[in-house]
C-alpha positions in Angstrom: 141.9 166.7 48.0 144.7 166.4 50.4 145.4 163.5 52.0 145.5 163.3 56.1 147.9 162.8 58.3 147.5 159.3 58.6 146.8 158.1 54.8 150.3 160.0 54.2 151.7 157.7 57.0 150.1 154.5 55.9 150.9 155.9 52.2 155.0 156.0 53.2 154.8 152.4 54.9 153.0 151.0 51.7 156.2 152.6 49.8 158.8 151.0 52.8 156.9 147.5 51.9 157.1 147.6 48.4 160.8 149.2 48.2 161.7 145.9 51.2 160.4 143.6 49.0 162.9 144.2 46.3 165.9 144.2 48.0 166.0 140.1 48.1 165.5 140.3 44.6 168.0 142.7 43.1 170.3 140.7 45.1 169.7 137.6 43.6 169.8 139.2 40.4 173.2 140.6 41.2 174.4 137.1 42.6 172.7 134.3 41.0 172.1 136.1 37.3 175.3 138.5 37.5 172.7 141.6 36.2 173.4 144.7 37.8 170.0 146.9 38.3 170.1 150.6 38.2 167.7 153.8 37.9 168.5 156.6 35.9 172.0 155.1 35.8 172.4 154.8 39.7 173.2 151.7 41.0 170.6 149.5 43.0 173.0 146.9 44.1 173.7 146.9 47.8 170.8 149.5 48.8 169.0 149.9 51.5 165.0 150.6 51.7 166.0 154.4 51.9 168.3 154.7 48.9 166.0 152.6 46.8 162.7 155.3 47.7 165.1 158.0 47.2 166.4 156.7 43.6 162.6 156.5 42.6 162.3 159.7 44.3 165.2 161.0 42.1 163.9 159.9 38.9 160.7 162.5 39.3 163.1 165.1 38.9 165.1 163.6 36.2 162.7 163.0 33.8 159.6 165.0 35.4 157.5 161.8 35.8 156.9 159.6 38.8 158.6 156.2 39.0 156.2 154.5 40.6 157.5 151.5 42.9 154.0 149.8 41.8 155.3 149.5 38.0 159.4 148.8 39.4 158.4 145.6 41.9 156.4 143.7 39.3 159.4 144.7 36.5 161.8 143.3 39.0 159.9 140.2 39.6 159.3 139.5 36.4 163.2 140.2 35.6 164.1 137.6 38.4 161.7 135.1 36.9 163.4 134.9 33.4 166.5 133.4 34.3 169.2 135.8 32.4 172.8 136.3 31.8 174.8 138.7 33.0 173.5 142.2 31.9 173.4 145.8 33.3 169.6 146.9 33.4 168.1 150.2 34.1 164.3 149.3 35.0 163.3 153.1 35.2 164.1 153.5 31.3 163.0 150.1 30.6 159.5 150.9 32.1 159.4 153.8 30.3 159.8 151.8 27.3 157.3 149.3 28.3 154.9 152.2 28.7 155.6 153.7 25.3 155.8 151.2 23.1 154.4 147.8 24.8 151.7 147.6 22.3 149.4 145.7 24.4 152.0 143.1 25.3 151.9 141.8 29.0 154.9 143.3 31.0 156.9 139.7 30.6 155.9 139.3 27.0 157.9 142.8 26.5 160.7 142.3 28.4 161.1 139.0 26.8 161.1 140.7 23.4 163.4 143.3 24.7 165.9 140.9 26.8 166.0 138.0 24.2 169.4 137.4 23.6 170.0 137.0 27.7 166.8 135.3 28.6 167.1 131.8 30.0 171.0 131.7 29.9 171.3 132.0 33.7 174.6 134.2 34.8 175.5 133.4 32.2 178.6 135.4 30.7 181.2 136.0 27.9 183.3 137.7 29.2 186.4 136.9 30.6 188.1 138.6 33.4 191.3 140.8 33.7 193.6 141.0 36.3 193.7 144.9 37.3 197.1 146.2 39.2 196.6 149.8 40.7 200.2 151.3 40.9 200.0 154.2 43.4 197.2 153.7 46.5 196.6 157.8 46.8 193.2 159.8 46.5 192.7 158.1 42.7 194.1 155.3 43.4 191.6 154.1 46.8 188.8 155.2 45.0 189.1 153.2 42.0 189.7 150.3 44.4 186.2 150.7 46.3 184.6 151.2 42.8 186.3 147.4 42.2 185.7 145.6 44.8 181.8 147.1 44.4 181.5 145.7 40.6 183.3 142.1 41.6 180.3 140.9 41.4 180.7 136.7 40.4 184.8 137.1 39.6 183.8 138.1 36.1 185.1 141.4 34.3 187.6 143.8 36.1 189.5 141.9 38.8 191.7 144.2 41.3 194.5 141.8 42.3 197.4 144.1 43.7 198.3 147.7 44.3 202.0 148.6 44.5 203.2 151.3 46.7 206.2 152.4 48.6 206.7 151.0 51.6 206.4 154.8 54.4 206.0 153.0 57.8 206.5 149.3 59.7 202.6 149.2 60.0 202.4 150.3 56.7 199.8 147.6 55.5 197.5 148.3 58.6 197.6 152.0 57.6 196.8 151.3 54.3 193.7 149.0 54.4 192.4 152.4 57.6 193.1 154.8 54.1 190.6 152.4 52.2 188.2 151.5 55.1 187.9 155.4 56.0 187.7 158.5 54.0 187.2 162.2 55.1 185.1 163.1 52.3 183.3 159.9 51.0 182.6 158.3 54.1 183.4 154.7 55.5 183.7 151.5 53.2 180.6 149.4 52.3 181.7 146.3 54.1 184.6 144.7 55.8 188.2 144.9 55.5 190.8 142.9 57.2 194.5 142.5 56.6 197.4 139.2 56.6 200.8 140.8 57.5 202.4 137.7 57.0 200.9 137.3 53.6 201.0 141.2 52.5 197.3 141.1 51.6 194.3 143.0 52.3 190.6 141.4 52.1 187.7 143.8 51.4 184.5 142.4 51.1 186.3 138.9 49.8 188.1 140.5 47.2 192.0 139.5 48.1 194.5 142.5 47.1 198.1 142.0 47.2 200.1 144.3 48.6 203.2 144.7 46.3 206.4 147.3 48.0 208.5 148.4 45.1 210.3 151.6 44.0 210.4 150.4 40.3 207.9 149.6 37.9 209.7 147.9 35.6 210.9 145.5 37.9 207.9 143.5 39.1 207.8 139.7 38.8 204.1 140.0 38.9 203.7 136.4 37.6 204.9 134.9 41.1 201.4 136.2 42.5 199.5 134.6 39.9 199.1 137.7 38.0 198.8 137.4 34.0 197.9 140.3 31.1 197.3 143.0 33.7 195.8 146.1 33.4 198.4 147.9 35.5 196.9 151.6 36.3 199.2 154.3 37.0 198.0 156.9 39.3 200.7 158.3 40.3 201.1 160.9 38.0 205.1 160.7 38.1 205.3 159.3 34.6 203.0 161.5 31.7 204.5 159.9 28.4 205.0 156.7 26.7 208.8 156.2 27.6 207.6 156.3 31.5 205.0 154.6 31.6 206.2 152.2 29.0 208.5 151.1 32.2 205.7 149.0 33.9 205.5 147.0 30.4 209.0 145.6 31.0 207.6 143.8 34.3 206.3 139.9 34.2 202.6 139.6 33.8 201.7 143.5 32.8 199.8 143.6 29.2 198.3 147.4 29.0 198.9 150.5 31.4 195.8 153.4 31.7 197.3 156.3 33.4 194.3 158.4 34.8 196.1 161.9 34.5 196.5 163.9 30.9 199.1 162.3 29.0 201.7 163.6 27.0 202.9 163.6 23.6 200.9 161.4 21.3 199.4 159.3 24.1 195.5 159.1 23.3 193.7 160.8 26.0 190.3 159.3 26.1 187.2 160.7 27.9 184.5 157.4 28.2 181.6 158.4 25.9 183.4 160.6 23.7 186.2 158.8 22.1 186.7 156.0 23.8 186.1 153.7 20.7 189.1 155.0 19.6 191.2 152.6 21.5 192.4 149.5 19.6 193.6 146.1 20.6 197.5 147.9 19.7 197.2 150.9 21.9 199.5 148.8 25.0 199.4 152.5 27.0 196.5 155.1 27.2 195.5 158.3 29.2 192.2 159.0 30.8 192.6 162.6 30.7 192.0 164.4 33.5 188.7 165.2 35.7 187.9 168.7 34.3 188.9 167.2 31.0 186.1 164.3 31.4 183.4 166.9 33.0 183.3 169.1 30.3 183.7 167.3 27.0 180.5 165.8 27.2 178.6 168.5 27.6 180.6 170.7 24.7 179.9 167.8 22.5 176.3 167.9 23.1 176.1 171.6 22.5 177.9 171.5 19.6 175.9 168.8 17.9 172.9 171.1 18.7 173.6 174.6 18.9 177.7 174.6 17.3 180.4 176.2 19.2 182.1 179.1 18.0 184.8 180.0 20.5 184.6 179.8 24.4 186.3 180.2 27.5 186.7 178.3 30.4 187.1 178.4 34.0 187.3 176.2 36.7 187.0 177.0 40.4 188.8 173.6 41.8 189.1 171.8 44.5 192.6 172.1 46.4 194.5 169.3 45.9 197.8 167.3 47.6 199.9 169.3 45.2 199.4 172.5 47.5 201.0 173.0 50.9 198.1 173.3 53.4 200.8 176.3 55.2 202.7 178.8 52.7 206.4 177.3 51.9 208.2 176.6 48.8 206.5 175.6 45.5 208.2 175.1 42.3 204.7 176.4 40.7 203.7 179.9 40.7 201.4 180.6 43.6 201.0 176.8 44.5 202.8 177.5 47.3 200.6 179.9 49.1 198.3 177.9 51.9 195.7 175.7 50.2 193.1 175.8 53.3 193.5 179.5 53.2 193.6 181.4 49.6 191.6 181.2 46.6 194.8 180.5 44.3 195.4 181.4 40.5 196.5 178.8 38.2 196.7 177.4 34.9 194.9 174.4 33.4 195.3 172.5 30.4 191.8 170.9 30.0 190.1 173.8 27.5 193.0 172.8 25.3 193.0 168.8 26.6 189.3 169.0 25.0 190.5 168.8 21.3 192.4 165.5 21.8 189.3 163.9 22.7 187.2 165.9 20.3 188.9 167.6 17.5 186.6 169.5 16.0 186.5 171.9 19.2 190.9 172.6 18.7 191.7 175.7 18.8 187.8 177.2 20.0 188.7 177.3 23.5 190.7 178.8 26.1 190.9 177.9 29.8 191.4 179.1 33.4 191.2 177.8 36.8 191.3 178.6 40.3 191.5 176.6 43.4 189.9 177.0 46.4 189.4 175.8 49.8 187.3 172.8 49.4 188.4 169.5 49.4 186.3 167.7 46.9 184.0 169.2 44.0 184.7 170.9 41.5 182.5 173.5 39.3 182.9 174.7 35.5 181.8 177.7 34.2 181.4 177.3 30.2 181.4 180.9 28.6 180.1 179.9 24.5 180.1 181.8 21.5 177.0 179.5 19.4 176.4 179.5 15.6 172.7 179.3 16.7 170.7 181.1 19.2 169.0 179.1 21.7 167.2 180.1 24.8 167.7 178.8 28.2 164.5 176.5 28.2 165.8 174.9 25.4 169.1 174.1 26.4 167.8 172.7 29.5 165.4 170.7 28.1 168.2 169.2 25.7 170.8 168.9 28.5 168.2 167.0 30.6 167.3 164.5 28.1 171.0 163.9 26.9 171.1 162.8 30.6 168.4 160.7 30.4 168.6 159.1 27.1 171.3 159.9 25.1 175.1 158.1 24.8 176.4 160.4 27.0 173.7 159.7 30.0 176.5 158.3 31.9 178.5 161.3 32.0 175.8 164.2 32.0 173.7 164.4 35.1 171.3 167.4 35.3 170.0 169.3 38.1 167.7 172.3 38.7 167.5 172.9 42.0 167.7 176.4 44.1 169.3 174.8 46.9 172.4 172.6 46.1 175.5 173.6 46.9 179.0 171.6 46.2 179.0 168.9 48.9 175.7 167.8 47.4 177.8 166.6 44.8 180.6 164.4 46.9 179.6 160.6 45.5 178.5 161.6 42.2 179.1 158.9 39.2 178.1 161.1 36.5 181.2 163.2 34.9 179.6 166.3 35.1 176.3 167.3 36.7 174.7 170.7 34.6 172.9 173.1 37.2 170.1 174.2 34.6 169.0 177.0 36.9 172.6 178.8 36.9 172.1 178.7 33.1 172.4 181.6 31.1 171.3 181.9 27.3 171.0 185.5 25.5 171.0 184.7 21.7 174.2 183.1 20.7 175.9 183.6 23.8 175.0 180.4 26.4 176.8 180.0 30.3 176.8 176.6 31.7 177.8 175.9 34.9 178.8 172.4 35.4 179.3 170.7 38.8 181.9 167.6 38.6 182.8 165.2 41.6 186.7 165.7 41.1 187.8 162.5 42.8 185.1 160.0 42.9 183.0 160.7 39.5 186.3 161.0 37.3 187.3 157.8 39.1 184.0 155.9 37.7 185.4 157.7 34.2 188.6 156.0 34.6 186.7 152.4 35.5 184.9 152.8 32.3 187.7 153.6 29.6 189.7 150.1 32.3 186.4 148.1 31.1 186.8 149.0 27.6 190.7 148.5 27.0 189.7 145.0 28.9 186.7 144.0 26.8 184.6 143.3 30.2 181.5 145.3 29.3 178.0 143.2 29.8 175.1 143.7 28.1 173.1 146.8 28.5 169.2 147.5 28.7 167.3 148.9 27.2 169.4 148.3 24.1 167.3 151.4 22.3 165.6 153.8 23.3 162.1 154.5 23.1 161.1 156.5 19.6 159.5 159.0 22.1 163.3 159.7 24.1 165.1 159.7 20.4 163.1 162.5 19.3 163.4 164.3 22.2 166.8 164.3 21.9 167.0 164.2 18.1 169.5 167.4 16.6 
């Protein structure tokens, strides 16, 4: 029976009421314990009422069952109640687990059992923080600095200190800290900036940034601002190999260098989730590949573990970048220099073949091209596969979706089946790549995945993740396991 207009309405406000109640206590969670609580993955720190109903909202059509805020609040409560250590925590998948295997136990019985190690240690945390330099302040560079200053959290793990740039105008540190407060596609800062000229520093939401002018990386005293074993990250893109980069080591204070472009030579290029256990305590400078490069691995991993990849091709239809002139005029590339805003433009890409340093066993099975196009942020992929096995599109969809759910790779795969999204729906997205299940296409042994990828901001929470492993910085995650039901769901 349907309900009426008014048990709807006082349906909602039951919903507002429960969804208002936990904002106090993710916050003290976040504050007091140092646990960051997500759903599905997505962040619930710093939420409104709104965002939290939609996350719930959002996890119906993740996992096809309702997250009810009736089983969340309690979960929460109980969570605050327990007095743990710093942890990441994703209450919809914990619930789930609770539901699936609680056995009869009360909800803080479970989550005692399941959060032992952290229980009663009260923000507490191991690990120790590193200072993080961001050398270059461009499209990269300001979004990796919001994504800091969001996961500062108690001073523990990554800690942004300085960014170094070239000095372009007197008011240059003004225009600067507008760049970070205000952004055409992602919208304004979360908080409050302000700036001290006489100090070079700019202050977003108490975390202090120093403002470093220099033309030279190899020349920085970084020592005199109190800056020790940094993690200095080059997004610039002017240095690709280890003799250019290996310039910043020469500088006071500088310990390892990330460059978040591909690197060249025998740089590793790591995509987080795929390889990025690979790095050791000797690598001193790594590569975070580059955004098509993180979108797609994941998911050609996963298909390959299932189904096994033959050959493939494939193409990208990108985002312009600040490489192209927004007017024709000269390029040294091949049809770069036609107008960005204007032309869908031919070019090359080195991701298909990028693919096989971060996953070998895919070298020499794919081939790759690209065109750009008039939008300026989000990207899409278009997988064309050759399989050893036939599949059908229910099944690779059912797969992909629970790989996003509850596999190792659920931070980088998202999954979406809806008629209706188009690429702006995308702009914000954390995920690596985001699989569009209705645009799939599966006859036999040959499969067509397209795969949506935030260019900018979702490679940019790729790049955080590969920072927080070369710095050791990671906390806790939970649930440590997945339930035996999600396992086997997802089970090649």
């Amino acid at each position: 029976m349907s309900q009426t207009s008014d048990s709807c309405l006082d349906t909602w406000m039951g919903r507002e009421a429960l969804a208002e109640a936990m904002i106090p206590v993710i916050g003290r969670l976040y504050r007091e314990n140092n646990v960051v609580t997500s759903i599905h993955g997505r962040s619930l720190i710093n939420k409104s009422t709104m965002n939290i109903l939609k996350a719930h909202r959002f996890a119906r059509r993740m996992s096809k069952d309702e997250l009810l805020l009736e089983d969340t609040a309690p979960l929460l409560n109980t969570l605050a109640g327990l007095d743990l250590g710093a942890a990441a925590i994703d209450i919809a998948r914990l619930n789930q687990k609770f539901k699936e295997e609680g056995n009869g136990a009360t909800l803080e019985e479970f989550l005692r059992s399941e959060l032992g190690e952290i229980v009663g240690k009260r923000g507490g945390d191991d690990r120790t923080s590193t200072d993080v330099v961001l050398y270059g302040f461009g499209r990269i560079g300001r979004l990796l600095a919001r994504i800091l200053i969001e996961k500062a959290g108690g001073g523990h793990g990554l800690r942004l200190r300085a960014i170094v740039v070239r000095r372009g105008s007197d008011n240059d540190l003004s225009k600067r800290a507008s760049l970070l407060r205000r952004d055409s596609v992602h919208g304004s800062f979360e908080g409050t900036i302000r700036i001290d000229e006489a100090a070079n520093t700019i202050t977003a939401n108490g975390v202090q940034i120093q403002v470093i002018y220099s033309n030279d990386p190899a020349t920085i005293d970084y020592t005199d601002y109190g800056i020790n074993d940094a993690l200095v990250v080059d997004n610039t893109g002017r240095w690709r190999d280890a003799e250019g980069l290996s310039q910043h080591l020469q500088s006071k204070g500088v310990a390892r260098v990330l460059l978040t472009a591909p690197g060249k030579g025998e740089l590793k290029n790591i995509v987080h989730g795929i390889n990025h256990k690979d790095i050791t305590d000797a690598d001193r400078i790594v590569s975070a590949a580059s955004c098509t490069t993180n979108a797609i691995t994941p998911v050609l991993k996963a298909i390959n573990d299932k189904f096994g990849v033959v050959h493939g091709h494939v193409e990208t239809v990108h985002s312009f970048t600040n490489d192209q002139n927004l007017i024709d005029n000269f390029h040294k590339g091949d049809r770069r220099g036609r107008s960005a805003a204007l032309n869908m433009v031919i070019t090359e890409t080195g991701a298909a073949k990028a693919v096989a340093k971060a996953l070998p066993e895919l070298l020499g099975k794919l081939t790759g091209s690209s065109i750009r196009v008039p939008t300026p942020d989000v990207s899409l992929a278009i997988l064309n596969l050759s399989l050893e096995n036939g599949t059908t599109k229910d099944e690779v969809n059912d797969y992909l979706r629970e790989m996003s759910l509850h596999s190792d790779l659920r931070k980088q795969i998202d999954y979406i089946d809806s008629p209706e999204v188009v690429s702006t729906d995308f702009v914000g997205s954390r995920r690596a790549g985001i699989v569009d299940g209705l645009a799939t296409v599966s006859t036999d042994k040959n499969l067509v995945l397209y795969v949506w990828y935030d260019n900018e901001f979702g490679y940019s929470c790729q790049v955080v993740r590969v920072m927080e492993e070369m710095a050791g910085v990671n906390p806790p995650s939970f649930p440590a396991k997945e339930s035996a039901a999600a396992l086997a769901a997802i089970a090649v």
